[in-house]
C-alpha positions in Angstrom: 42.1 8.0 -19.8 39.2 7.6 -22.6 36.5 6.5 -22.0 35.6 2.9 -24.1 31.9 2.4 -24.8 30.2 -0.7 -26.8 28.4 0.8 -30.0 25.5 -1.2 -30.9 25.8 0.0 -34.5 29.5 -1.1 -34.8 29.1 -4.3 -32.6 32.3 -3.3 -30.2 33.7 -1.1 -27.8 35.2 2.0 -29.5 37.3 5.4 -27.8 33.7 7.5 -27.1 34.7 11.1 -28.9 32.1 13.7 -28.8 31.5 15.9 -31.9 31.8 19.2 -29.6 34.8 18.6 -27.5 33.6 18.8 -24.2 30.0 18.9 -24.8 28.1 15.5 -25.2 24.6 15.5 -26.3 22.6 12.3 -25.8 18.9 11.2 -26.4 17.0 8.6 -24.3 13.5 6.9 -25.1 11.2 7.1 -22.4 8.4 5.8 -21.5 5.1 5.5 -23.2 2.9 7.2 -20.5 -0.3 4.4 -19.6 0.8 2.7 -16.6 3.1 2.9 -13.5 7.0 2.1 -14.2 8.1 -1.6 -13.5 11.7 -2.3 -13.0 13.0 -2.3 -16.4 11.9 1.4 -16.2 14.2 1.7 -13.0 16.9 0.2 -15.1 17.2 2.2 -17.8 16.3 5.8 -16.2 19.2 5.0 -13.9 22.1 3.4 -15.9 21.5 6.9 -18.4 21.5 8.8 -15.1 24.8 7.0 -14.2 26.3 7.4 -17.3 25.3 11.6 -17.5 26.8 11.8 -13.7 29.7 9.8 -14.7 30.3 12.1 -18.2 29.9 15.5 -15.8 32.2 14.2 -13.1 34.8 14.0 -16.1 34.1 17.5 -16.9 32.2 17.4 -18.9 29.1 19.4 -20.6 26.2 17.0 -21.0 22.8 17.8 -23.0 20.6 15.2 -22.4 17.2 14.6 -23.8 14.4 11.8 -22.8 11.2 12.1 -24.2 7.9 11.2 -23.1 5.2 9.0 -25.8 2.4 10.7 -24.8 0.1 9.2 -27.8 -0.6 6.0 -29.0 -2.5 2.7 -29.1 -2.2 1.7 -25.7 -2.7 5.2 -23.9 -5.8 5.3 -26.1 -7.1 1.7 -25.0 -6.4 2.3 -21.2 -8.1 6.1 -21.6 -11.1 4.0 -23.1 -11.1 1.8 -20.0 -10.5 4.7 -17.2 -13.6 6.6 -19.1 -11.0 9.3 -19.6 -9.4 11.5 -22.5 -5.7 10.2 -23.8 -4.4 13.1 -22.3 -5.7 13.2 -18.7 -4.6 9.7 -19.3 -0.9 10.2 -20.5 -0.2 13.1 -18.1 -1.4 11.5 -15.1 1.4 8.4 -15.3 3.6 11.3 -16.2 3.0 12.7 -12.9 3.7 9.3 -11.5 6.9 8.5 -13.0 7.8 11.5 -11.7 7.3 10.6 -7.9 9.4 7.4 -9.0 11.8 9.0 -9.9 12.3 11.2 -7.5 12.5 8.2 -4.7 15.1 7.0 -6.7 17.0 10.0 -6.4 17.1 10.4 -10.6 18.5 13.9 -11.5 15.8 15.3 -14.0 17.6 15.5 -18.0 18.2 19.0 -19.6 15.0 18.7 -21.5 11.7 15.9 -21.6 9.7 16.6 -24.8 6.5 15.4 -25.2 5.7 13.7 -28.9 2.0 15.7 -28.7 3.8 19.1 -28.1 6.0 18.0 -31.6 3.1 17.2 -34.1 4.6 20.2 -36.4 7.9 18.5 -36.6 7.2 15.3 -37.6 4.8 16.2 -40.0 7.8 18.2 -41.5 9.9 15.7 -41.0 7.2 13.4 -42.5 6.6 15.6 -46.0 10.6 15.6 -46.4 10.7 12.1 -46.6 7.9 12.2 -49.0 9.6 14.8 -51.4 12.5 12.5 -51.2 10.3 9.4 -52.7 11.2 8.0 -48.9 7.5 7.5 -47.6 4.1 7.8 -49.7 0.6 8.6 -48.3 -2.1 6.1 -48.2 -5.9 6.4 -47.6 -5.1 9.0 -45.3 -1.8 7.0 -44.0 1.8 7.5 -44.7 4.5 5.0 -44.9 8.2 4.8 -44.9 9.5 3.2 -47.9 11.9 0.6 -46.4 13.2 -1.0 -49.5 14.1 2.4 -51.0 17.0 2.5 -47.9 20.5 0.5 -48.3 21.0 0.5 -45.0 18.1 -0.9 -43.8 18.9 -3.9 -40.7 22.7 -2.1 -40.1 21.5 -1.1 -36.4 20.2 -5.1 -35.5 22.2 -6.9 -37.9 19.6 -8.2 -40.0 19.0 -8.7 -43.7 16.2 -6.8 -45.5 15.9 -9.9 -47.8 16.0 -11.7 -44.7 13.3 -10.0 -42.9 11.2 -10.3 -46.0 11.7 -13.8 -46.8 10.4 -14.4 -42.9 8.0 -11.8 -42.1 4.4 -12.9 -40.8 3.1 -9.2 -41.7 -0.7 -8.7 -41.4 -2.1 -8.0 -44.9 -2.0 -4.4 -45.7 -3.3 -3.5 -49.1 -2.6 0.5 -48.5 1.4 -0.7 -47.9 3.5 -0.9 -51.4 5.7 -3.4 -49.4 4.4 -5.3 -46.3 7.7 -4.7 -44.5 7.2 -0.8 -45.1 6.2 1.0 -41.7 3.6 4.0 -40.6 4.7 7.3 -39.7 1.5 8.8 -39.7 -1.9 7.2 -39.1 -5.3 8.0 -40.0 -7.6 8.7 -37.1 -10.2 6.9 -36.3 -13.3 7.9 -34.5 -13.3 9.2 -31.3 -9.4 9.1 -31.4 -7.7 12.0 -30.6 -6.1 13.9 -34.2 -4.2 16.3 -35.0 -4.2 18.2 -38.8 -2.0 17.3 -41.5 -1.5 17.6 -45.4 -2.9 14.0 -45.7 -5.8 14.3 -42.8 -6.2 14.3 -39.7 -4.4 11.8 -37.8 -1.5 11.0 -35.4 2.3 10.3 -35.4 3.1 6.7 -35.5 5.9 5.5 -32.6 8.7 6.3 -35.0 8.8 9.4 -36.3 8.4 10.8 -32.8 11.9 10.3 -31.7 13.5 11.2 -35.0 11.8 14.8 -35.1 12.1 15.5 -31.2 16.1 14.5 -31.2 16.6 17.0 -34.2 14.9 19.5 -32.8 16.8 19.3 -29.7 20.1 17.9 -30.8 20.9 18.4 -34.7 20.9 15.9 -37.3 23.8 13.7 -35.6 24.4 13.7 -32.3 26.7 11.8 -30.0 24.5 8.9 -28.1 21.2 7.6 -28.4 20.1 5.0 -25.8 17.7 2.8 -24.6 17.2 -0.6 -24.1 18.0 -3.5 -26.2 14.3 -4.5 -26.4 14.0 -1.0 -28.8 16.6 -2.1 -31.3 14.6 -3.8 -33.5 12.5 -2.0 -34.8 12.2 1.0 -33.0 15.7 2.3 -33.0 15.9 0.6 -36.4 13.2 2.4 -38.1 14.3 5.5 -36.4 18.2 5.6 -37.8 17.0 4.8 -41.3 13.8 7.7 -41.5 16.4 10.3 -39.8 19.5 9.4 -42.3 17.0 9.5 -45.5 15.9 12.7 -44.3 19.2 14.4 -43.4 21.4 12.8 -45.7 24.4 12.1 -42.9 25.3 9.9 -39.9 22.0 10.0 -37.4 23.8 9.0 -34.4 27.5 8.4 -33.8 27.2 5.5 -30.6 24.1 3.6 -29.6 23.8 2.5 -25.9 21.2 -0.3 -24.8 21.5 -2.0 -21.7 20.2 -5.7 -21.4 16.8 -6.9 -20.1 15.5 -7.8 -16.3 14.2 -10.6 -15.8 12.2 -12.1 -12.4 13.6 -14.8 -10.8 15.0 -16.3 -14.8 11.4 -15.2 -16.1 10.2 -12.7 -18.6 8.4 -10.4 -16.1 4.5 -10.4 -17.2 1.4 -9.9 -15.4 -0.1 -13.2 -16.7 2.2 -14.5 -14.5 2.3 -12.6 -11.3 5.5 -11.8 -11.3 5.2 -7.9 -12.7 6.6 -5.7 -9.9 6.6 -1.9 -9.9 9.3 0.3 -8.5 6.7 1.4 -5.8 5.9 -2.3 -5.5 10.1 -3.0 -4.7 10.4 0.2 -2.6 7.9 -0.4 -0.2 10.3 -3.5 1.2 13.5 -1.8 0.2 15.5 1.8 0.5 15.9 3.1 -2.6 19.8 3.1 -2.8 19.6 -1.0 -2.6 17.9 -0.9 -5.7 20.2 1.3 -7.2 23.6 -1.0 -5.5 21.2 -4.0 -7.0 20.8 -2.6 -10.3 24.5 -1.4 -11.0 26.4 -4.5 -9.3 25.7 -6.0 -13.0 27.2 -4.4 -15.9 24.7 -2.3 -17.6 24.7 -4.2 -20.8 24.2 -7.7 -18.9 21.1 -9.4 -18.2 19.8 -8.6 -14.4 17.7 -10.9 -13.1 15.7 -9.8 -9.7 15.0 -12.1 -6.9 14.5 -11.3 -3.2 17.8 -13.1 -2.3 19.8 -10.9 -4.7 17.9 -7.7 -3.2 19.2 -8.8 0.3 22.8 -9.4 -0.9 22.2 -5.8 -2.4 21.2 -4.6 1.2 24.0 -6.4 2.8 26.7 -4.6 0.6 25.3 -1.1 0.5 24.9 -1.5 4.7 28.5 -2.6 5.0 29.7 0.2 3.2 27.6 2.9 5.1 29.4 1.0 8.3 32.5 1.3 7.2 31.7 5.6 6.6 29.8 5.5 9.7 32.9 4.1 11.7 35.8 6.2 10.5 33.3 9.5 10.9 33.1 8.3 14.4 37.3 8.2 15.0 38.3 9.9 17.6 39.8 12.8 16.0 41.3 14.2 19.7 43.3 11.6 20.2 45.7 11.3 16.7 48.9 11.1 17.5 52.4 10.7 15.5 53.6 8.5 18.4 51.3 6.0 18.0 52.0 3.1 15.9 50.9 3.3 12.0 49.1 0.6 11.2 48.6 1.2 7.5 51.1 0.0 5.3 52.9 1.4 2.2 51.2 -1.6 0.4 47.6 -0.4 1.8 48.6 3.3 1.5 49.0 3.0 -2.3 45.6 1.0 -2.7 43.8 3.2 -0.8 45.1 6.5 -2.7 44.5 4.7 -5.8 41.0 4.3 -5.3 39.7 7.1 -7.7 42.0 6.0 -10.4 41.1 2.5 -10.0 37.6 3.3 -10.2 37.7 5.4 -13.5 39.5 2.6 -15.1 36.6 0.3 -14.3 34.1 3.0 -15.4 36.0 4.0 -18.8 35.7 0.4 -19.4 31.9 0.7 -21.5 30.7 2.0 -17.1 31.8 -1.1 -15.5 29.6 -0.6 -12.4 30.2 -4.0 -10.9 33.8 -3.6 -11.0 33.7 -0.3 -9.7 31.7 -1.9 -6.9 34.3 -3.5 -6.3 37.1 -1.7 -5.6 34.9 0.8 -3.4 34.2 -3.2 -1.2 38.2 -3.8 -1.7 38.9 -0.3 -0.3 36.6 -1.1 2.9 38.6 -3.9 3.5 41.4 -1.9 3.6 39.9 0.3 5.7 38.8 -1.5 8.4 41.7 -3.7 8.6 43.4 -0.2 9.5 40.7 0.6 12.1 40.1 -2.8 13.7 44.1 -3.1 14.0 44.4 0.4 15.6 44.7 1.1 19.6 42.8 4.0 21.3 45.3 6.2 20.1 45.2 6.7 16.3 48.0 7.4 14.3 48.0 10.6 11.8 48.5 8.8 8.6 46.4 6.3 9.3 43.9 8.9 10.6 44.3 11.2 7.4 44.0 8.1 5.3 40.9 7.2 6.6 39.4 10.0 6.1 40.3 11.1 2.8 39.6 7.7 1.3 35.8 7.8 3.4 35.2 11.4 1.0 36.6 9.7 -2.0 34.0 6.7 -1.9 31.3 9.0 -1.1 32.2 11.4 -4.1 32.7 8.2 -6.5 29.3 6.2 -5.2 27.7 9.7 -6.1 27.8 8.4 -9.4 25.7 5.3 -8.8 23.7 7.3 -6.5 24.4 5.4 -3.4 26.0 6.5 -0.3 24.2 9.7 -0.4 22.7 9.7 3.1 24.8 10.4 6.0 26.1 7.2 7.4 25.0 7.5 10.8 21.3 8.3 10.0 20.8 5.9 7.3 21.8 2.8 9.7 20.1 4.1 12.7 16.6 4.5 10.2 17.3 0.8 8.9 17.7 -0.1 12.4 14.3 1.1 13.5 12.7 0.5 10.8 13.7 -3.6 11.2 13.1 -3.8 14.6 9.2 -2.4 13.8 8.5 -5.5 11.6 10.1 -7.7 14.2 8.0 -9.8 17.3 11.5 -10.0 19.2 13.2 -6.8 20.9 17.4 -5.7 20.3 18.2 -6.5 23.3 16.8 -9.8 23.3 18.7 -10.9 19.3 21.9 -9.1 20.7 21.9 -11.5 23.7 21.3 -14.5 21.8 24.2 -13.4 19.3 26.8 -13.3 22.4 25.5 -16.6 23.4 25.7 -18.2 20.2 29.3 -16.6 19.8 30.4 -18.1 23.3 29.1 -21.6 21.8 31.1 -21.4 18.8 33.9 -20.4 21.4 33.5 -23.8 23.2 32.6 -25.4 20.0 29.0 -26.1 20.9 27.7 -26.5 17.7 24.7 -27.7 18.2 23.9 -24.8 20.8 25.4 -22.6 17.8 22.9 -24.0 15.8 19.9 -23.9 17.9 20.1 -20.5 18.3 20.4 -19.7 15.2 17.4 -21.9 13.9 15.4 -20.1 17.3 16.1 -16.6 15.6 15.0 -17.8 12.0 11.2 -18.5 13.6 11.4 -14.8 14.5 12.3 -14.1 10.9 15.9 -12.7 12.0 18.8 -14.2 9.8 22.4 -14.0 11.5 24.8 -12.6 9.3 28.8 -13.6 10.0 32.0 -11.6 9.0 35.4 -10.4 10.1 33.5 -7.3 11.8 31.1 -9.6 14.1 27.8 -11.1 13.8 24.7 -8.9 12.0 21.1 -9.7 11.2 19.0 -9.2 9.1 15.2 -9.5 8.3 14.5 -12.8 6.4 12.8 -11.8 3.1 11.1 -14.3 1.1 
């Protein structure tokens, strides 16, 4: 099966074929190094890390690049602040998004350049586009000659004339065009600079990706993604410096996954709602960001809320229940005489589960779906348990099993259902029952009363009890497999 992938730059899905069979090389923007990573950081770094597992698990080779902006306006405003240099600055949140990342269980790319470790490039990259009549220098800046590029706006769909026609540009007398853009800037006193043929100065956003992806990756490589926010005009401004510079293609497929958003609002710290990944893992394990994150489509909007991160919780538990129970069958006592439960119906969904799966995922990484089938194939399988006597037949035994490995190989992918079963629900266990003024023993005994009310139909016992647990924070949670709780968030 091929894999399908929306291309930004042709506005539709389109068969993904690599340039080197086999071996895909993608570049990702990172972040700009001045702050701890919110959750639209968490987004990104993990929909690229899902679709890099995804591309391995295929077989393939995957060279994938994510750079670091370790230079620029704000890193040099919030050094000013901090009484510290840029640097000390930029390396510090470095440093930090590392220890995010790493709770998040984010595999590390092949290689993270920084843009001050690639001054040299850019300004060659920089005095090509100059020979070329592509950028100019002025009073000590250079700029990119956007008018002098047809295909200027083919990335966002917009109109150059357009763009013109509507632009509210500050004034800038050293610009032949107020629409062109810097690639390198002047320095300014006490800013850190670097040397070039037109003074000292630093790189402007730009130019850093275009000089660090060629180094890396060649003139055209297979992917470059980001988020959709980055379009226009980073990823814009990029495509056409690269392509006047190289004279081909810069990039064959652009990825961009949509925005988060805070309970249906832009998240800004002018209005509280701004919430770092450390902020969302102190409450939550990191795999229930990650199921949160990838039951939406990568391309979709995601809006956070605590009642979404508890359905999260809910699904990623009831999987690790459903692994937790079949590695708890009683292996010794399988037998061919006992009755099979599973049938030829169930039998083919369950061995169909990987191909099912990479269907969903070849369709532009349709995580939700995927999601899906993994919950569809639970059902399955505990349909097959619950229906089962002591003894357990072979089939239904081997079934079990295998399909249990297959989930747990295919969730690698999303990076959930990594822990072992067992542990991970006892640890959830304990660590609910420590923020909790009511013991287990106590909740399960009002559970088996309330049950034995709805048995009578006593609904308003039923309902007492339930409202008696809520004051202790503890929500009741009903399905086919019995009545859970949960901590009430919120």
């Amino acid at each position: 099966m091929s894999v399908k992938i929306y291309n930004t730059l042709k506005r539709k899905k389109e068969v993904f074929q690599p340039i080197e069979p086999g071996h895909i090389k993608l570049y990702v923007c990172g972040i700009t190094s001045y702050d701890y990573c919110h959750i639209g950081h968490a987004r990104s770094a993990l929909a690229f890390d899902m679709i890099v597992r995804y591309f391995r698990y295929l077989g393939n080779k995957v060279t994938y690049i994510r750079n670091f902006t370790d230079i620029d306006d704000k890193i040099i405003a919030r050094a000013a602040e901090q009484n510290c240099s840029s640097k000390e600055l930029a390396n510090r949140f470095i440093d930090e998004f590392y220890v995010d990342m790493d709770k998040l269980g984010v595999d590390r790319p092949t290689m993270e350049p920084k843009a001050t470790e690639h001054i040299q490039e850019m300004v060659d990259l920089i005095a090509e586009l100059i020979e070329k009549d592509m950028a100019y220098p002025s009073q000590g800046d250079v700029y990119y000659r956007v008018g002098s590029f047809p295909g200027y706006g083919k990335l966002s769909g917009r109109k150059l004339e357009d763009m013109q026609a509507g632009a509210r540009i500050q004034i800038n007398e050293n610009k032949d065009d107020p629409m062109d853009f810097v690639l390198w800037k002047a320095s300014k006193p006490g800013e850190p600079s670097w040397e070039s043929p037109w003074g000292a100065g630093r790189p402007g956003w730009h130019i850093e990706c275009s000089a660090m992806s060629r180094k890396y990756l060649g003139d055209t490589f297979d992917i470059h993604g980001g988020g959709q926010d980055l379009i226009f005009p980073h990823h814009e401004n990029e495509l056409a410096q690269s392509e006047a510079a190289n004279d081909k293609p810069y990039v064959n497929l652009w990825i961009h996954h949509g925005f988060v958003t805070i309970r249906d609002e832009k998240m800004s710290k002018s209005l509280g709602n701004f919430l770092t990944i450390r902020d969302i893992l102190e409450h939550y394990h990191p795999e229930v960001l990650r199921f949160f994150i990838f039951s939406t489509q990568y391309r979709n909007p995601l809006d956070f809320s605590e009642a979404a991160m508890q359905q999260a919780m809910t699904g990623l538990d009831r999987l690790y229940e459903c692994l937790a129970a079949v590695e708890s069958l009683p292996a010794g006592t399988v037998s061919d005489d006992a009755e099979q439960i599973a049938s030829a119906k169930d039998i083919k969904k369950l061995e169909e589960i990987e191909d099912r799966f990479q269907k969903a995922m070849n369709n532009d990484f349709n995580t939700a779906l995927a999601q899906g089938i993994l919950f569809e194939s639970v059902k399955v399988m505990n349909k097959i348990r619950r229906q089962a006597a002591e003894t357990l037949n072979a089939t239904d035994y081997e079934l079990l099993t295998k399909s249990a490995q297959t989930i747990t190989k295919l969730a690698a992918i999303m990076g959930i259902l990594q822990e072992n079963p067992k542990t991970y629900l006892a640890a959830k266990k304990s660590a609910m029952l420590a923020e909790i003024d009511i013991s287990e023993e106590e909740i399960q005994n009002l559970i088996t009363e309330r049950n034995q009310a709805r048995n009578d139909k006593n609904w308003a016992r039923s309902d007492e009890i339930r409202d008696q647990l809520l004051k202790h924070n503890i929500e009741l949670k009903d399905s086919a497999e019995g009545t859970g709780w949960i901590i009430k968030k919120g």
